[in-house]
N, C-alpha and C positions, 0 to 999 in steps of 0.2 A: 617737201619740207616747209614747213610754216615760216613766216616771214622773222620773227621773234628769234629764233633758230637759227636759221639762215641768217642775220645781222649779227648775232655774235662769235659766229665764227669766220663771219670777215674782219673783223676788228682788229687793229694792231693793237695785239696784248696790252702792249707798254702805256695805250692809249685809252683804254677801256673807261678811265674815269671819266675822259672826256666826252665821251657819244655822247649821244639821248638817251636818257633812260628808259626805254621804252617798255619793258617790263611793268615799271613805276606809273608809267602813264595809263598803260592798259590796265592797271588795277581801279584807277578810277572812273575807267571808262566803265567797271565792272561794278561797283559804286554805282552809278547811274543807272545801268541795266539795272541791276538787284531794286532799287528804288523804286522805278517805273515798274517793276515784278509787283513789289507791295503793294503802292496803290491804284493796281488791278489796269494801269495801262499799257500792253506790251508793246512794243517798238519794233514793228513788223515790215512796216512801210520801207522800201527803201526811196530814194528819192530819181527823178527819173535823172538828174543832171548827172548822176553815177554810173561811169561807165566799168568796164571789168578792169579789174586789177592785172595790173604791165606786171609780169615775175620779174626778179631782181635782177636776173639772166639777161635779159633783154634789153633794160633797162643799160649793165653794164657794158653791154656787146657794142650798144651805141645805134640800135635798131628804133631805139623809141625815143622823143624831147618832150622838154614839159610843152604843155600846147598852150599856145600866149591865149589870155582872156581876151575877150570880146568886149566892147563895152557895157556897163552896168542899163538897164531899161529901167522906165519905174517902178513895173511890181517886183525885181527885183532890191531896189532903196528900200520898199517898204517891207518885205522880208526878211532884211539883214539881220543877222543873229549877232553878228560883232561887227565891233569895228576895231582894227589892226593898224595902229600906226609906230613908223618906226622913228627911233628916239636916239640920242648923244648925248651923255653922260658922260662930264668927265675925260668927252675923247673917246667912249668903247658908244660903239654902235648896238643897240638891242633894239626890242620890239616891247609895245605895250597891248594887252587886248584889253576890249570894253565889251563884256557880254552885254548884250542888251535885252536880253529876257529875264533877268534876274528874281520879276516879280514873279515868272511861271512857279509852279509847285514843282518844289526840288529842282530850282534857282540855283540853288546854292553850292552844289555837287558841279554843279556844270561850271560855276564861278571858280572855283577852288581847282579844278582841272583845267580850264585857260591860264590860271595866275601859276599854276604850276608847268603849264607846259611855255609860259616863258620865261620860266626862271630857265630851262633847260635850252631853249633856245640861244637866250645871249649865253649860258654857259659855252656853246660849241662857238659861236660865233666869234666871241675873246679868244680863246684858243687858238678855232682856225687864222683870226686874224695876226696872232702872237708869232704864231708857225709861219706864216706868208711873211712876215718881218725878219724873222730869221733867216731864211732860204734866201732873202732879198740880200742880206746882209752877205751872207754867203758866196752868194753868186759873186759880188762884187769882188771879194776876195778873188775867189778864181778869178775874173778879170784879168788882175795884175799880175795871179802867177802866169795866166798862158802869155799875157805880155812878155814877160822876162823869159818864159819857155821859147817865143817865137824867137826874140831876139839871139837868146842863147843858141838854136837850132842855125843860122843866119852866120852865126861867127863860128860855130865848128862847121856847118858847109862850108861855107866862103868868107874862109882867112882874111882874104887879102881885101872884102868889100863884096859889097851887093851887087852894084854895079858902075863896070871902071869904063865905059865908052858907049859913045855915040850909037854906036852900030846896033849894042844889044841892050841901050831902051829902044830903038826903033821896033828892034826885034819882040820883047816883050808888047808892046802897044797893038803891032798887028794883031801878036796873038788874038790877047785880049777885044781889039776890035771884033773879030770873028766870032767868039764864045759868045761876044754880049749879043749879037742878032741870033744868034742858036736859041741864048736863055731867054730871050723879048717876049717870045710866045706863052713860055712857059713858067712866067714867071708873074705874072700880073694874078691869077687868083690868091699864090701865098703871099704879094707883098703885099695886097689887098687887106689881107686879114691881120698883117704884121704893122699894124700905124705906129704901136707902141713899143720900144724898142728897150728891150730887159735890157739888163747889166751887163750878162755876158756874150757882148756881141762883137768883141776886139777882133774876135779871129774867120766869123762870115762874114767875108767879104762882098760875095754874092747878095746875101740879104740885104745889104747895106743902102741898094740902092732901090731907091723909089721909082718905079714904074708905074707909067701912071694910065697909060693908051700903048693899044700896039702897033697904031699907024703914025708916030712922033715924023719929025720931020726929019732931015740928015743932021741937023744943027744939033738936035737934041739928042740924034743918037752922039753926037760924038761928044757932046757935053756927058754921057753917062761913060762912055767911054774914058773921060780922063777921071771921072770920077772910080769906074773901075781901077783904073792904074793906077790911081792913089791908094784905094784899098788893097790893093795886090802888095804893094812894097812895103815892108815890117817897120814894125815899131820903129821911133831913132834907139841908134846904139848905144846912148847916151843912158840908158836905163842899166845897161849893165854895172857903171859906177854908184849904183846907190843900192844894187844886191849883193847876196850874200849866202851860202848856202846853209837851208835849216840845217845844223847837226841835233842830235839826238844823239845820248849814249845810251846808244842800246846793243854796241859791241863792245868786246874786250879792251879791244886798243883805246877805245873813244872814253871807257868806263876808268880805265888806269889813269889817263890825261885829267879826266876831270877832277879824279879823286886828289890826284897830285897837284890839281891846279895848274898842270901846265896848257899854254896855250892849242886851242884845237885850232888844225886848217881850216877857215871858214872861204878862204878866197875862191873866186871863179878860176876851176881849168877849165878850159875848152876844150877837153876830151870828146870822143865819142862813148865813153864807158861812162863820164858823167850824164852824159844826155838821154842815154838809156837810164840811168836811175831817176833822174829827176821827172824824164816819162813814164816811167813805170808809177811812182809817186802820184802823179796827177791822174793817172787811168785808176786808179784805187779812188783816189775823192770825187773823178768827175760817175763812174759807179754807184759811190754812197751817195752822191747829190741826186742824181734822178732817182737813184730808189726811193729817197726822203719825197725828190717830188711828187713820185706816185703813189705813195702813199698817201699826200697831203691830197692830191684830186682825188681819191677813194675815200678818202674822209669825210672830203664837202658831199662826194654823190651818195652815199651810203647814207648819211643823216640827213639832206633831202629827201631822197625817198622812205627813211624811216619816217620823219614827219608828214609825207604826205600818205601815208598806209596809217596811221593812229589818227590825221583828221578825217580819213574814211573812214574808219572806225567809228568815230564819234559820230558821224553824217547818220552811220546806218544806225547805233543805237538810240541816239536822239531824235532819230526824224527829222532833222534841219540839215540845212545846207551852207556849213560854213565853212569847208576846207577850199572852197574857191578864194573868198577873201584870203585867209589865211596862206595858203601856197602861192597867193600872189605879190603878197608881202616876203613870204622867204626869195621868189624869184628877185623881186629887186633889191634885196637885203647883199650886203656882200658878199655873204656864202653864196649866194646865187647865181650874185650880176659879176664877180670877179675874176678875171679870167689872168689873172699873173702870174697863176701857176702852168695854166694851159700854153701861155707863148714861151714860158720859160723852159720848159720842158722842148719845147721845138728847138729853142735858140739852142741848148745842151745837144740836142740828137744832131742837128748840121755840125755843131762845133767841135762836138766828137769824132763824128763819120770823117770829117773831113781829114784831121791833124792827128788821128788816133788809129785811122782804121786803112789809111789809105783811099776814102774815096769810096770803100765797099761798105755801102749801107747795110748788106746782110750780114756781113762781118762785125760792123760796127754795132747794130744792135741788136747782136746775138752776145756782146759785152755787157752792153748797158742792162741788157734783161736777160737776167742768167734764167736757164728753165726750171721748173721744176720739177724734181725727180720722181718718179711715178714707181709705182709701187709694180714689180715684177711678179709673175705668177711663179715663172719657173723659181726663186727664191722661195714663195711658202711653202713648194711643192719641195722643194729640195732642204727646206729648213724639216718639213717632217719626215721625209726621207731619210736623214742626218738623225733626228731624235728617235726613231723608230731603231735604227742598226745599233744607236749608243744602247738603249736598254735591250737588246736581243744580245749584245756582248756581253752584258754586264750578267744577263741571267746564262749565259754558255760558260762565263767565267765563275761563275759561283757553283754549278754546277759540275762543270771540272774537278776543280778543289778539291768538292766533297766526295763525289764519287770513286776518282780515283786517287784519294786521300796523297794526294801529292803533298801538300807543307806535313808533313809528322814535327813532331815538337822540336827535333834538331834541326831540318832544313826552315821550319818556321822563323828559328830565332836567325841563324844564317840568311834567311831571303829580308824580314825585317830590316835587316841589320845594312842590307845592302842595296837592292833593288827595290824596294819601298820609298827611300828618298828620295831614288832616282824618279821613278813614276810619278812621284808626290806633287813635285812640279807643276806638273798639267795638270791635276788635280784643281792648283788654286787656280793657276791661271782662268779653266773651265768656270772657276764656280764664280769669279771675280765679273766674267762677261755675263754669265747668267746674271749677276747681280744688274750689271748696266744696260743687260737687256729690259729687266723688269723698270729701272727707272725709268728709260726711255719709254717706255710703254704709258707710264701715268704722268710724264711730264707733258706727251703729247697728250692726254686724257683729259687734265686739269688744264692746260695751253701755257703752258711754260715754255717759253722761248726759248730755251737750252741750245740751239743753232746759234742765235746770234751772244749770248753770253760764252759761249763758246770762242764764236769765232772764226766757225766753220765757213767756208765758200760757201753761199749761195748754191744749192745741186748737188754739193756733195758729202753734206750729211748723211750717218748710216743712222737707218731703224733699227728698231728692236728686231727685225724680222734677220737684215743684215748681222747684225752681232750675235745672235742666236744659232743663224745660219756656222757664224765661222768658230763659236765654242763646242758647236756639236760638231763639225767636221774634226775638229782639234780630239774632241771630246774619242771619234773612234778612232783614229791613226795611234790616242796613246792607247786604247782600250784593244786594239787589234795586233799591239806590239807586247802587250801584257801575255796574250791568248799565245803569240808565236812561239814566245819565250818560253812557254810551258811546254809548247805542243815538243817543241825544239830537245829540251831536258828529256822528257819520255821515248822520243823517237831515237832507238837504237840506230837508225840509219845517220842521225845527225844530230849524233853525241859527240863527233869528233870535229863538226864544225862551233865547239865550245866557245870559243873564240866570237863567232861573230854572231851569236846568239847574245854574249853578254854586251856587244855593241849596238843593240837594236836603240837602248834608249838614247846614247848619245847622236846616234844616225836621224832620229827623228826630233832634237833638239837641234841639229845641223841645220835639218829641212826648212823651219820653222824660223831661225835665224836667216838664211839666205832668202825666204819668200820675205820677212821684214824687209830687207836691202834691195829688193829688187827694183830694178830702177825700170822696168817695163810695165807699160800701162796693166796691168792684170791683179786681180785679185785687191781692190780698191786703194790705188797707189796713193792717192793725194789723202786718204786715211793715216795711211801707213807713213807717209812724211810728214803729216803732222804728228804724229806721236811721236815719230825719232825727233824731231826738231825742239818740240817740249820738252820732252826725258834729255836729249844735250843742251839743256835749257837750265835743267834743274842739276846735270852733276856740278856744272858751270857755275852754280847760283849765282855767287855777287859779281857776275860779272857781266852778265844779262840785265838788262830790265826786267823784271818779275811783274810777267802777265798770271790773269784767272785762270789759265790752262796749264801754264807753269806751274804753280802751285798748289791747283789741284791735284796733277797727277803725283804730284809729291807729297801730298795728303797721303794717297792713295796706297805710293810706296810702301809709307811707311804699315802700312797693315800688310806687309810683302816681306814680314823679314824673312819668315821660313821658308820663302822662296827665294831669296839672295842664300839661305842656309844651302837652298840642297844645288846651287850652282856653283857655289862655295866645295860640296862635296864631290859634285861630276869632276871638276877639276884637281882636286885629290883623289879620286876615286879611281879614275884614267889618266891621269898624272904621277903617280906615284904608287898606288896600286896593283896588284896582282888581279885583273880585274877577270882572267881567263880564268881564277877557280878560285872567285869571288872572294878574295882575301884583302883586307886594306888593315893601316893602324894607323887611319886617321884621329880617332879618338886618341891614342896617345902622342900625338904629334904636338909638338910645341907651338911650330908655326901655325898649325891647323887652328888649336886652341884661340890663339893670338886674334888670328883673322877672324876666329868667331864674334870677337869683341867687338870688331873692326865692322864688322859686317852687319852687327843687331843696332850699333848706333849711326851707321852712316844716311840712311833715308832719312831721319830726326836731324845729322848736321844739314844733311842740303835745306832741309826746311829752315832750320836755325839760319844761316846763311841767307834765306831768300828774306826773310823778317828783316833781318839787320838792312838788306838793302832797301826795302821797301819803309823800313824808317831813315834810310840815309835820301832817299829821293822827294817821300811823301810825308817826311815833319811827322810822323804818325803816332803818336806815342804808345797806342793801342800795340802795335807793333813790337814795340820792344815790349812790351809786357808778353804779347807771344812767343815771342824769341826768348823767355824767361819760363813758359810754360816746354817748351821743347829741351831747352836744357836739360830742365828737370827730369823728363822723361829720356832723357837719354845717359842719367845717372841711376836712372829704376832701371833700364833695359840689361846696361853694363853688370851693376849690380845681380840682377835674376842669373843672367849669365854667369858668373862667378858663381855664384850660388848652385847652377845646378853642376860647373865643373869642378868642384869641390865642396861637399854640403857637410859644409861647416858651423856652425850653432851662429858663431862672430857672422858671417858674410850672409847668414836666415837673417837674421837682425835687421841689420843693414838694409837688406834688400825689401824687406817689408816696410820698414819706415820709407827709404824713398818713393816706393811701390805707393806706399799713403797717400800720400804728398801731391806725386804727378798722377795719379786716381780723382782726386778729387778736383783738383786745376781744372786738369782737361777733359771731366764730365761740365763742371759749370761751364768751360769758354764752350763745348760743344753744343748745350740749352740755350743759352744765355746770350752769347756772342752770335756763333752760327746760325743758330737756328731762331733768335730772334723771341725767346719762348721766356715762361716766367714773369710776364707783366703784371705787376699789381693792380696799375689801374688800368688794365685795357676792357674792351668791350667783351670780351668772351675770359674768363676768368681764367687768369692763369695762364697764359696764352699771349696773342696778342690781336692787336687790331683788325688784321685782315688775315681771311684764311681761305686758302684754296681748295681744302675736302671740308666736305660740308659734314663730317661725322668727326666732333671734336674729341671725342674718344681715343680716336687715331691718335693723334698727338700724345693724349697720356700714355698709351701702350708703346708710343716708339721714346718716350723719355723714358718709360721705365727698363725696356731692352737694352737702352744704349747706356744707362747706370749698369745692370746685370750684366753684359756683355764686357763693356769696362774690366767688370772684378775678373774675367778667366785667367788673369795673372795669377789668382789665387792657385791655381792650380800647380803650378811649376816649385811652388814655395811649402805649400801642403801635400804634396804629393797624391794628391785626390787620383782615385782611376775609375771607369765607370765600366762596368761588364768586364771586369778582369783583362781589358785591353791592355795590350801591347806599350812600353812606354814612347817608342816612337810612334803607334798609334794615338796616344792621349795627345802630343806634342801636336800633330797633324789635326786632330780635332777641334784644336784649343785656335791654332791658327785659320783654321776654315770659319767659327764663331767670332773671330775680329773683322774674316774679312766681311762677312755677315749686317755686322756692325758696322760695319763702313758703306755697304750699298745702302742702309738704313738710312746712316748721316747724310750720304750725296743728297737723296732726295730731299730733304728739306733743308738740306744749306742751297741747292739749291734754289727751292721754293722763295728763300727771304732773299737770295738774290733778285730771282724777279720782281717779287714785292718791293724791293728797293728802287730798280726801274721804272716798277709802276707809277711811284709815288712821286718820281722825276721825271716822267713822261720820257723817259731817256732810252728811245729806240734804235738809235744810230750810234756806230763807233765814230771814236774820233780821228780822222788821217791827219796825218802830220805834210806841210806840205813843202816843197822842194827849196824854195826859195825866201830870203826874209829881205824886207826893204828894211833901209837905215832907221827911218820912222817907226818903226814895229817893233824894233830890236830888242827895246829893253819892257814892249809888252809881251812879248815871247819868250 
């Protein structure tokens, strides 16, 4: 893979503005080339001080350093192509270059590619040094909370005091005496390299001490020794009156108090259930922080090495030799020479291991660096093994039908009427995953983060290959219960097990609900609990904080009504039906009726509901104007409803007007808002600024679908039917073309969410953290 290649897809998406441009740079390297093509002198030579290009691999693995320069000689002074010096503006540190060939013939190209590659220089350097001020910033914080953690830990151990006698400091000291001659030997390369001592260093106590010789005398071992025993013994306890614990309402109990304004418990128990929360808490931020920090040393080494591959570039096309000067101004540049990130990430991995993990470093930073999920054979094999039996059923099923004309026109309207609903289900469910498969598929294509916008653990995000895998297994259990049920009806032998023939469908909504619940590692459980947790997230709305996952899937819902329809009907169906010789009056049931209403506007209240909260938390006003668009739509929905259980001219009316109204709303908030589309004055007409398919064609065909799609309400109102189909057939059509419309939407609402990231370099979630000093209080 070429290096161009290879650098952007190590990139932290969110970050991409920031690299080097290197694409950009290599165009005018390409500029130069074409030049020296023209006036007939080609750039053949390479220079001999060029040795072969380190791969990026190597580089990373930590196999290969930049090789310090030698000193400059005279024929090289007299050589120099530039001269590289670095500069302070303002407080930001950057570089300035001085070609000094300028008067050669096409000077000028090469002039214009220096002043351009250090524009892009201090670009990363601002940044990376922006990022190191933050993480700086950060660390500190943590500081204080594992302060307040230590001490906390300290008084639910030991109630009564740390320690109450004579006996057991003497006790502690020996200890300690003993471990410090163990660690003497072992200890002087890293405290060597540790002179500078990050922020979060409260809690190694080990590190703390400077060793300096392994042959000290007895004087100075016992001098390190009390120095140990000072670090062994916690914070004073005295920190505990000035905390206080972060609340956050993001449960019911905690959401009612605040709404009501009455006081929440903020005071210290010294529980042990508190102590596990407030560790649980800090193993979340201390996580996000080294992952921030590894990212941040992947940033510095990745745009060092892109700058030193584009000044070889340049060496080779040029014929000169100036990426020595030049990489040796980036090495002592701060991106270079800085190593803040490097001891900080150490001082995190001991502070971890120790107080997090027990002491087991393989435990410990098998946390801090969760793996990444690798792509399984047996899943593709087993995904087309799955899509292979779904259409061999489908064509064994079509084939049945016709040949031995089992639906004739009366069991047609009969099987319609009945077990069509019931199967109809999986239907959507199927075609809803096909849809999130296809996202997933060009979210990772285009490099949309959708993992971390999400919100997914690190490792256990599913592919497109995963959700594919589990709508086609779904896809044949309902298609193979279809086939039974036939086979079942024909077979004289087992016609009198009527009975549990018309139970097949609900046996395998049984299945399919207990494999949800299952609390046993199998079939991707930590999947399968975050989407129960979001969906009891979204019945709850205002009672929850309303996360991006929250109120996506409740998006999502709502293109699900005719699947709350036909579970609505299993439970009349086998509830109140004659279901052994497929007989129901659900249709004339009152209650039935009733719940229909209940049922087509409830996905729309939970959303209503989550708007209202997210303008009662985030001032948002955007918000209630959403929560105005949902309304609406769930006066058209009510309306269509009434409309088709009584089609009445008065309640046609009605339901077209509202139908108008919340049509047109929520095509514009879905362009406009969501998907960020419609700019007048943006760079790509009509559109907007930045776009992640490079075929802006896309964009108008998926605005114009998702207007057409919008209207299939027209349908329920006009009574439209297409090939003489069935009218529970039309309904089911009409429902499969929204959910259509809604795989359409995900993918570029989510798109403008990344792009919103991008634009705020906002790669990391935010942890909330256990503890609040008095000082803090009213900035928190």
């Amino acid at each position: 893979m070429k290096f161009g290649k290879e650098f952007a897809s190590q990139m932290v998406p969110e970050w991409q503005e920031a690299y080097m441009n290197y694409n950009f740079l290599k165009t005018l390297i390409n500029d130069i080339h074409l030049f020296k093509q023209r006036t007939n002198k080609p750039s053949t030579a390479i220079p001999e001080n060029l040795k072969r290009n380190q791969t990026l691999f190597r580089a990373f693995s930590g196999l290969t350093h930049f090789a310090r320069h030698s000193p400059k000689t005279p024929s090289d002074v007299e050589n120099q192509v530039i001269l590289v010096n670095n500069v302070n503006r303002n407080g930001v540190d950057g570089s300035e270059t001085m070609f000094l060939m300028a008067g050669d013939e096409g000077g000028e190209y090469e002039m214009v590619y220096f002043r351009r590659l250090d524009d892009e220089f201090n670009k990363v350097i601002t940044f990376y040094r922006s990022k190191v001020e933050e993480v700086m910033k950060e660390a500190e914080v943590l500081n204080k909370q594992m302060e307040a953690l230590i001490v906390f830990r300290v008084k639910v151990e030991h109630p009564n005091g740390w320690i109450s006698s004579l006996e057991e400091t003497k006790t502690l000291a020996t200890d300690v005496k003993a471990t410090a001659r163990a660690e003497l030997l072992d200890a002087t390369p890293l405290a060597a390299r540790r002179s500078r001592r990050a922020p979060v260093d409260v809690i190694d106590e080990e590190s703390s001490i400077n060793i300096r010789e392994s042959d000290e005398s007895n004087q100075e071992i016992q001098e390190l020794n009390q120095n140990e025993f000072r670090a062994k013994r916690p914070a004073p306890l005295e920190i505990l009156q000035n905390i206080r614990f972060n609340t956050v309402q993001v449960t019911p109990r905690s959401t009612i108090k605040g709404f009501l304004n009455l006081a929440i418990q903020t005071d210290l128990k010294f529980t042990k259930e508190n102590l596990k929360k407030a560790e649980e808490r800090l193993i979340k931020a201390f996580v996000e922080f080294y992952h921030k920090l590894r990212l941040l040393k992947g940033y510095s080494f990745l745009n060092i090495m892109a700058f030193s591959k584009i000044m070889k570039k340049y060496d080779k096309i040029s014929s000169r030799s100036a990426s020595k000067s030049y990489m040796k101004m980036v090495d002592n540049s701060y991106l270079g020479s800085s190593d803040e990130v490097s001891k900080l990430m150490e001082r995190v991995e001991v502070t971890f291991i120790k107080h997090f993990s027990n002491s087991n470093r393989s435990k410990g930073m098998n946390m801090l660096r969760p793996k990444k999920k690798k792509e399984l054979h047996r899943v593709t094999f087993s995904t087309g093994f799955f899509v292979g039996c779904t259409v061999s059923l489908i064509l064994a099923l079509i084939l049945i039908v016709r040949a031995r004309k089992i639906l004739d026109e009366q069991s047609q309207i009969l099987y319609m009427e009945t077990m069509f609903p019931l199967y109809s289900l999986f239907g959507f469910i199927v075609l809803h995953m096909l849809m999130y498969a296809g996202n997933i598929y060009f979210w990772r294509r285009y490099r949309v983060n959708y993992s971390f916008i999400f919100g997914f653990k690190p490792g256990t995000e599913l592919g497109y290959r995963e959700v594919l895998l589990i709508g086609f297994c779904l896809s044949v259990l309902a298609l193979a219960s279809v086939l039974a049920n036939l086979n079942m009806e024909m077979d004289p032998v087992t016609l009198e097990y009527k009975a549990i023939t018309e139970l097949l469908p609900l046996g395998l909504v049984v299945l399919v609900v207990v494999i949800m619940v299952c609390p046993l590692n199998i079939i991707y459980r930590s999947s399968r609990y975050f989407l129960l947790v979001c969906l009891f997230h979204s019945i709850l709305a205002p009672l929850y904080k309303v996360t991006l996952p929250d109120f996506f899937l409740a998006d999502h819902l709502t293109s699900q009504v005719q699947a709350f329809r036909s579970v609505e009907f299993y439970i009349c169906y086998y509830g109140w039906g004659d279901y052994k010789h497929r007989q129901n009056n659900c249709g004339d049931n009152d209650v039935f009726n009733t719940f229909s209403f209940i049922i087509a506007g409830v996905p729309y209240w939970w959303r209503l509901l989550q708007c209202l909260r997210r303008l009662y938390d985030e001032k948002d006003a955007m918000q209630g104007y959403n929560g105005v668009k949902y309304f609406l739509t769930i006066v058209a929905v009510c309306a269509r409803t009434a409309y088709t259980l009584h089609t009445v001219a008065t309640r046609r009316i009605i339901a077209l007007i509202a139908s108008v109204f919340a049509t047109i709303i929520s095509t514009y908030w879905d362009i406009v808002v969501d998907w960020g589309l419609l700019q007048r004055k943006s760079k790509n007409q009509w559109l907007r600024d930045k776009l992640l398919i490079p075929h802006k064609s896309a964009y108008f065909v998926a605005i114009g679908l998702n207007v057409l799609l919008r209207l299939a309400w027209m349908q329920t109102i006009m009574n439209v039917t297409v090939f003489s189909l069935d009218k529970q057939a039309m309904t089911t059509l009409v429902a499969s073309l929204e959910i259509i419309r809604r795989g359409i939407w995900t993918f570029f609402r989510l798109e403008n969410e990344h792009l919103n990231n991008v634009g705020k370099f906002r790669a990391f979630k935010t942890v909330p953290m256990p503890f609040n000093y008095d000082e803090d209080e009213d900035k928190d």
